[in-house]
VMD Tcl script that draws the C-alpha trace (Angstrom):
set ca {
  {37.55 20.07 15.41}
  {41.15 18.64 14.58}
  {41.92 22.35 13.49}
  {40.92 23.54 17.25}
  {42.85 20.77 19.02}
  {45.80 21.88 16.93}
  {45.44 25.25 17.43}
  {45.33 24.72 21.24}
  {48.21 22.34 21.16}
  {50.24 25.47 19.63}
  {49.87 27.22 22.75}
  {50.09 24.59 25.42}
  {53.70 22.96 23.99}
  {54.60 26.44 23.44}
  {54.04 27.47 27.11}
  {55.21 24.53 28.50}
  {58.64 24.96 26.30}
  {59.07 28.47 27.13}
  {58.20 27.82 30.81}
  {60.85 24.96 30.85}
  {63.46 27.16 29.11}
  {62.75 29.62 31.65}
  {63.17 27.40 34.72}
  {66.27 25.36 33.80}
  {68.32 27.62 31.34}
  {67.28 31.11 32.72}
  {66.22 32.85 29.76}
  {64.59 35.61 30.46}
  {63.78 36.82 27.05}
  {61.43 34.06 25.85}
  {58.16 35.19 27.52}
  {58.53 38.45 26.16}
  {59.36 37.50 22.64}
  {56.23 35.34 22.83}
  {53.95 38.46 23.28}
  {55.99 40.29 20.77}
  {55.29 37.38 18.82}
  {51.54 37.89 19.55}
  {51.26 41.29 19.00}
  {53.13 40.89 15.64}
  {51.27 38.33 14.05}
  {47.94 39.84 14.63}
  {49.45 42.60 12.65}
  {50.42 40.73 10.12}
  {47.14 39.50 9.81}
  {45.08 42.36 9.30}
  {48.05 43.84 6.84}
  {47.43 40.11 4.73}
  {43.61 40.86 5.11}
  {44.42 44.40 4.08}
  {46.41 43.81 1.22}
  {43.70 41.17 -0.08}
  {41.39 43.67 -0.14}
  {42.08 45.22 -3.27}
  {43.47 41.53 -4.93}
  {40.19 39.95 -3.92}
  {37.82 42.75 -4.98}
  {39.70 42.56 -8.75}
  {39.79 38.98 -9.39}
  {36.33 38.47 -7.95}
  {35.13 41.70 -10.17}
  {36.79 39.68 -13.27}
  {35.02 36.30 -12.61}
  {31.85 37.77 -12.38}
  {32.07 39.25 -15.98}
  {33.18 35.71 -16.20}
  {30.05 34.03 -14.80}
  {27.59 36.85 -17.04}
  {29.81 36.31 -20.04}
  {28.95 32.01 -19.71}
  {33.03 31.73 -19.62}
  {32.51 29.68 -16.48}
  {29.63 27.71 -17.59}
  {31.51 26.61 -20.33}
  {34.72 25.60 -18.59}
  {31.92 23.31 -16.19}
  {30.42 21.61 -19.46}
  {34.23 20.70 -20.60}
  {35.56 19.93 -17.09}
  {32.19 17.89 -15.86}
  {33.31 14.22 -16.80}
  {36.49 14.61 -14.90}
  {35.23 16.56 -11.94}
  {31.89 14.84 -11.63}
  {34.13 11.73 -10.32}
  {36.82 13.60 -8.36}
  {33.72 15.94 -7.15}
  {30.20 13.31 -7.18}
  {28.25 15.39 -4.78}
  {28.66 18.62 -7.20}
  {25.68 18.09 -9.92}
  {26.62 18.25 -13.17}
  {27.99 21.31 -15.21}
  {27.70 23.22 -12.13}
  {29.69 26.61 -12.54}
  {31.86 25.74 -9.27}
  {33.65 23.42 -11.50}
  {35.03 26.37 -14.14}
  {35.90 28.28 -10.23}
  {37.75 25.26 -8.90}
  {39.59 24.60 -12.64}
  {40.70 28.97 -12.60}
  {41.96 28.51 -8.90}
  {43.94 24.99 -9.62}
  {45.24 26.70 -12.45}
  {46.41 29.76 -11.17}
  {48.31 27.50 -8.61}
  {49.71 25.61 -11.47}
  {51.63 29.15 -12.71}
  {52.43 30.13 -9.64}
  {50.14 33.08 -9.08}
  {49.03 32.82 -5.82}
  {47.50 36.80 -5.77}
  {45.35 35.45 -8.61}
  {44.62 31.91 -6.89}
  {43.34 33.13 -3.65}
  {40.36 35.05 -4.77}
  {39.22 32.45 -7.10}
  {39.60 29.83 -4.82}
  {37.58 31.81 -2.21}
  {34.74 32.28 -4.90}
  {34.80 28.34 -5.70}
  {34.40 27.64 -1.95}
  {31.50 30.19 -1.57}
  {29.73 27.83 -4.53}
  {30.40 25.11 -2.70}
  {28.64 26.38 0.13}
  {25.83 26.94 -1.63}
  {26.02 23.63 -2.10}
  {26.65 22.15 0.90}
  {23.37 21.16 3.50}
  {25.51 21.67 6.47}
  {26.25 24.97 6.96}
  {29.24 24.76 9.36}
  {30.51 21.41 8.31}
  {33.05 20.78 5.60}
  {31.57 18.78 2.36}
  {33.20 16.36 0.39}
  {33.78 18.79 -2.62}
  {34.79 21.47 0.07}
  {37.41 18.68 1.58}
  {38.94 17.60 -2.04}
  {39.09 21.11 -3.35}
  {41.06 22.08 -0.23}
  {43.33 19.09 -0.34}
  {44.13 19.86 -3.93}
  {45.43 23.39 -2.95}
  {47.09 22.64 -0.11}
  {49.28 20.10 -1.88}
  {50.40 22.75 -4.14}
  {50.72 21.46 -7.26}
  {53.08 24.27 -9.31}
  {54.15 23.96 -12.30}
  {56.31 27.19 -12.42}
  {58.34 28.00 -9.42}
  {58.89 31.77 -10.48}
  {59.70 33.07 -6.72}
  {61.68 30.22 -5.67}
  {64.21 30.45 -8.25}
  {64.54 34.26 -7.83}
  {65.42 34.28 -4.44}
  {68.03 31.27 -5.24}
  {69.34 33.57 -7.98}
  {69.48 36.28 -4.98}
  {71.25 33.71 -2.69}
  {74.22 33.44 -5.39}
  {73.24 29.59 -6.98}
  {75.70 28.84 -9.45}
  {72.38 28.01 -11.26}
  {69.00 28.84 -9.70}
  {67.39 26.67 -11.97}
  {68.67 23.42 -11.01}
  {65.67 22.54 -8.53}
  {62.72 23.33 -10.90}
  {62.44 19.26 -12.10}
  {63.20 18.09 -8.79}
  {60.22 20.87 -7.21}
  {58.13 19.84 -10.49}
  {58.14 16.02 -9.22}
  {57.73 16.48 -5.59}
  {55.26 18.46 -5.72}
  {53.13 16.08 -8.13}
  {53.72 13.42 -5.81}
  {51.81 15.44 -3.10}
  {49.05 16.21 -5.20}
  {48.67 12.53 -6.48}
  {49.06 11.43 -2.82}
  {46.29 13.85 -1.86}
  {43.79 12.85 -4.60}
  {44.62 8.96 -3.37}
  {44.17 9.88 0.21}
  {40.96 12.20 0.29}
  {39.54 9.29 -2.72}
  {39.74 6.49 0.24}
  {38.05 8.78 2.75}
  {35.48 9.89 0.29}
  {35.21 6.53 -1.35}
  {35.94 8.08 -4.84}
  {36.45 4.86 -7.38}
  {39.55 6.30 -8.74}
  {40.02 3.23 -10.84}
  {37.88 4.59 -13.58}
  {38.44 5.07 -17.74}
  {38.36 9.15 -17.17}
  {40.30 9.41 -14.35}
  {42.87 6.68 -15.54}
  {43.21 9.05 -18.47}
  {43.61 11.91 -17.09}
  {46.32 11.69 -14.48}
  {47.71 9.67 -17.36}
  {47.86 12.81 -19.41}
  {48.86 15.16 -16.58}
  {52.04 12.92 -16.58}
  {52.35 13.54 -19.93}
  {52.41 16.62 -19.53}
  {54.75 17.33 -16.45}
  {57.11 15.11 -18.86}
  {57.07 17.60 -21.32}
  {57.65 20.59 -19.21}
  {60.20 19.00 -17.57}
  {61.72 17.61 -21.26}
  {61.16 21.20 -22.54}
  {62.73 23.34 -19.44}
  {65.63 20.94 -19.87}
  {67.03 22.69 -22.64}
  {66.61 25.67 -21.59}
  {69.99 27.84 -19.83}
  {68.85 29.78 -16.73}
  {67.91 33.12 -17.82}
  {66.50 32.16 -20.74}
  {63.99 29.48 -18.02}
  {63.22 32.42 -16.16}
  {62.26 34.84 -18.86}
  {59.97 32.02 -20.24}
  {58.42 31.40 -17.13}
  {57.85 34.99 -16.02}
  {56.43 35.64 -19.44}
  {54.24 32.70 -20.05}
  {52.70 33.42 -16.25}
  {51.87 36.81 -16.65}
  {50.65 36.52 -20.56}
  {48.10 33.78 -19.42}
  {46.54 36.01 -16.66}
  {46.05 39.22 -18.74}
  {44.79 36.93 -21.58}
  {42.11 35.55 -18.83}
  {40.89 39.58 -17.65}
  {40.93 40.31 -21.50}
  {39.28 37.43 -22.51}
  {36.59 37.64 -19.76}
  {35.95 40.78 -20.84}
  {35.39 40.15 -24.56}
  {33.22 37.46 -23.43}
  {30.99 40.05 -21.36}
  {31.14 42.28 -24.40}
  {29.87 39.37 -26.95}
  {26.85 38.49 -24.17}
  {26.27 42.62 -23.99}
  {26.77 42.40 -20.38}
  {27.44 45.75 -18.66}
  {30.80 44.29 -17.60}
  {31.90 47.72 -15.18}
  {28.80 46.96 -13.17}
  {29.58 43.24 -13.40}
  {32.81 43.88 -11.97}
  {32.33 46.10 -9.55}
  {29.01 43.88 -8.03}
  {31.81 41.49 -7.39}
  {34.16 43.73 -6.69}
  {31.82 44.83 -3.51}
  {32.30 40.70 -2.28}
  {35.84 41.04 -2.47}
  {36.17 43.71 0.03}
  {33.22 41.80 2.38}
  {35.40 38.37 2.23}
  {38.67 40.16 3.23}
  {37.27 41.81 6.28}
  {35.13 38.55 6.74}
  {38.48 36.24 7.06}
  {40.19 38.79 9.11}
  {39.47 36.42 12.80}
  {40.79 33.68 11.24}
  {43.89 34.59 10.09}
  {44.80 36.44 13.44}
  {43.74 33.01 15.41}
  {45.91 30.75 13.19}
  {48.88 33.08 12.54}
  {49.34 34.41 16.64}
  {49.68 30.85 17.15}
  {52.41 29.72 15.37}
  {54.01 32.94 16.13}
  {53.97 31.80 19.73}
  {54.98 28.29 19.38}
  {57.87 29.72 17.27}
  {58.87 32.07 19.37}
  {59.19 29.98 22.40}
  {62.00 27.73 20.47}
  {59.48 24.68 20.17}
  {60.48 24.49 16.58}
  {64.46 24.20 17.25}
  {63.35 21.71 20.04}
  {61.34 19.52 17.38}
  {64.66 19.87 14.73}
  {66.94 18.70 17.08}
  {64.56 15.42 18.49}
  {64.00 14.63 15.07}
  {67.88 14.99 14.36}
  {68.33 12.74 17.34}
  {66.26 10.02 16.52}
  {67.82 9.64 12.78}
  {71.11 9.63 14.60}
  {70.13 7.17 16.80}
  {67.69 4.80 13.65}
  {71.69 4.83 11.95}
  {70.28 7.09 8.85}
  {72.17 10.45 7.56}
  {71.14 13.05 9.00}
  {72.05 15.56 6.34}
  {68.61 16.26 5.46}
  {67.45 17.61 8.77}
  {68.96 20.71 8.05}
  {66.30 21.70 5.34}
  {63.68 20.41 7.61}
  {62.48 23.37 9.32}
  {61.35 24.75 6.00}
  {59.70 21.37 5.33}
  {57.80 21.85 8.96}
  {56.96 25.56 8.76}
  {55.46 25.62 4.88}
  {51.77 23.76 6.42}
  {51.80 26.47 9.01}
  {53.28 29.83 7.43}
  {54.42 30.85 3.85}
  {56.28 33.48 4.68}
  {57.86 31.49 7.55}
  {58.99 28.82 5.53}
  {60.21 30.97 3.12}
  {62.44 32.67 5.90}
  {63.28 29.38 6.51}
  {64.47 28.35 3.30}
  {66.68 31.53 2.51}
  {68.25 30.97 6.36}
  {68.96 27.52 5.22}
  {70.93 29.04 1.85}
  {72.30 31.62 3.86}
  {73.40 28.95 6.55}
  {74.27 26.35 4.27}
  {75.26 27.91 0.96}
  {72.33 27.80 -1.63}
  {74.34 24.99 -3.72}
  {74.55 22.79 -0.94}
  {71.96 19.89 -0.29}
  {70.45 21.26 2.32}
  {69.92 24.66 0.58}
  {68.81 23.09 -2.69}
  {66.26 20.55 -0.40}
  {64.93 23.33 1.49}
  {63.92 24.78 -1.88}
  {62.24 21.80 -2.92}
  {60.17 21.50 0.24}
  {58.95 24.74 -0.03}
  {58.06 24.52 -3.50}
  {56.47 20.85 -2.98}
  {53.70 21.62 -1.06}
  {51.61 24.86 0.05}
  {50.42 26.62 3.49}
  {47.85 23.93 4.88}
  {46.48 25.46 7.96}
  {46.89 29.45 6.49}
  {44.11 27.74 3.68}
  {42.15 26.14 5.75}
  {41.70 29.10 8.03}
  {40.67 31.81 5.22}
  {39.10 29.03 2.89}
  {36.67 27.28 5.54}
  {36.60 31.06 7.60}
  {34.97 32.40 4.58}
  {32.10 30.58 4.29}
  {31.85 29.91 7.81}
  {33.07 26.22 8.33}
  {33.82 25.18 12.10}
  {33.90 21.36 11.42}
  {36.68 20.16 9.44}
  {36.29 16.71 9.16}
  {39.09 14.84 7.07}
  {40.25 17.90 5.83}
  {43.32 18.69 8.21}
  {44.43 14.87 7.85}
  {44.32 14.28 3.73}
  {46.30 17.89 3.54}
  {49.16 17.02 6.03}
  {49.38 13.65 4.68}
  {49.73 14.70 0.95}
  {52.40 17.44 2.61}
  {53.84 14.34 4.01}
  {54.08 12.72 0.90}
  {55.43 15.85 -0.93}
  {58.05 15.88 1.86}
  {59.71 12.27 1.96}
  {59.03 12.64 -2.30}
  {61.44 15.88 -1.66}
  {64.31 14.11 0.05}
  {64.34 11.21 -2.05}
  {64.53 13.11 -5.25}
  {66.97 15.42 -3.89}
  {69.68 12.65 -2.95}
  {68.65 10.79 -6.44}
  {69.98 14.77 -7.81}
  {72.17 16.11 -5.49}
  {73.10 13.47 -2.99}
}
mol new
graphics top color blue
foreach p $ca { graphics top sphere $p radius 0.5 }
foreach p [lrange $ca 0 end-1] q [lrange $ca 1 end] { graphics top cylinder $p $q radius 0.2 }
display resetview
């Protein structure tokens, strides 16, 4: 429901902008680039659905060699005392809980053409799970939440295109993205917890989070030393190693279970290319409408109040400059990436607004873009807490982001 009020509100402000642009400045151009803006996002989102196809049917071929070879079961049985208290309404050992940990993981390294397919499969699981057939679950709602708050752990594209941009060192916003972004994902486990009434306060949990601090400590301690290429190299490498050692292994897995693993794979291979076509709707819905409301110059009207009212609270303003990356990543990737290179190119990339608007794009991930092909895949019209925990773990990732870029670069 809060997804179609949103979605409506897109349009309306949009219409109303453009409208008012039209009456009292005379531009003439902003109801066409509007419609251009409609007819180029529902493009867009049959090319995405398109391009899935082939991305979903391969990673969903793999984990089901994966779910005959008992690779999944036995990622549930070591992940169950964790996710049986972040996830209470799964049972026990369920397999959805080896889907969820492959997804979260893929995330982690960055490889979101791996992520998306096994996210998808997790949330068909969870549907099997779920009594209501078109309303979100808990599980559904924390798995979500933890996506959307994009925890990464290796920030491979965004330190390419700062390399591209000319940074005197591309590298010098991986600890600051590293800690931003686990600030949203804590927030968003905190935040869905309350709603859900998770008991967070637990010995498992404690330990857990305790150890994922550990280890963000020691990526950050061991990055550290590392020069920039050298950083890159290892973080190309160790991404792409890790996801042929998963197909391989999944495969000697089938082999050891004698599993016909090339009519595994291509059984599941046949659901990719149904879920691509299936989330094709969605995508056009949620993508035409942020189109419109940024064609209509909505955004640059929401920039400058927001500038205004810093201005006017007695704060620097120096970080509203970055901001439109920081508003756009919820609603587009590939918007808020244009909007992170336009602040570089605006800006300079070794500038504070350059190097923030990196950090906000790598602190959180594209909200509504996964709720619309997550929850459109299985069918999902009621959303429940779902839209609120994600934006208010992206806020958290956001105000984390500008705090931790003045403590660095201010």
């Amino acid at each position: 429901m809060v997804l179609n009020y949103i979605w409506v509100a897109f349009f309306l402000v949009a219409f109303v902008v453009a409208l008012a642009k039209l009456l009292f400045v005379g531009d003439l151009e902003v109801f066409p680039a509007m419609m251009d803006a409609t007819f180029a996002q529902s493009k867009t989102a049959f090319e995405i659905s398109l391009g899935l196809t082939g991305v979903l049917s391969l990673w969903l071929g793999v984990m089901k060699i994966g779910e005959r070879g008992g690779i999944v079961n036995v990622l549930a049985r070591w992940l169950s005392p964790v996710f049986t208290r972040l996830f209470p309404d799964v049972p026990k050992g369920h397999p959805v809980t080896g889907s969820i940990f492959m997804n979260l993981s893929a995330n982690m390294l960055g490889l979101d053409n791996a992520a998306t397919p096994m996210g998808l499969k997790a949330m068909e699981q969870l549907q099997e799970l779920n009594t209501k057939k078109e309303t979100a679950s808990n599980p559904m709602i924390m798995f979500l939440v933890l996506n959307t708050s994009g925890l990464t752990l290796i920030p491979v594209s965004i330190l390419v295109y700062r390399a591209q941009m000319g940074a005197a060192q591309p590298t010098d916003v991986f600890i600051p993205i590293l800690l931003a972004t686990f600030f949203s994902t804590l927030a968003g486990i905190i935040v869905t917890s309350l709603f859900q009434r998770i008991n967070l306060l637990n010995r498992t949990l404690l330990l857990t989070l305790g150890g994922m601090c550990v280890v963000v400590a020691a990526i950050i301690w061991g990055f550290s030393r590392l020069d920039s290429v050298v950083m890159n190299q290892v973080s190309v490498s160790v991404a792409n190693i890790l996801l042929m050692a998963i197909i391989v292994g999944f495969i000697v897995a089938g082999v050891r279970k004698r599993v016909n693993v090339y009519d595994a794979f291509v059984e599941g291979a046949k659901d990719g290319f149904t879920t691509a076509v299936r989330i094709i709707p969605y995508l056009v819905a949620i993508l035409v409408g942020i189109g419109v409301f940024r064609a209509s110059g909505a955004m640059d009207w929401l920039i400058d109040g927001i500038r205004w009212m810093v201005a006017a609270l007695g704060f620097d303003t120096d970080f509203v400059g970055a901001l439109p990356t920081a508003l756009m990543k919820p609603l587009s990737g590939s918007g808020a990436r244009g909007m992170m290179v336009d602040a570089m190119t605006t800006y300079g990339a070794d500038s504070f607004v350059g190097r923030l608007s990196c950090i906000f794009q790598g602190s959180t991930d594209t909200t509504f873009y996964i709720l619309a092909v997550y929850f459109g895949s299985v069918g999902i019209r009621y959303t429940r807490h779902a839209v609120t925990c994600g934006l208010l773990a992206d806020l958290a990732g956001i105000i984390a982001a500008i705090f931790i870029a003045a403590f660095f670069f201010g």
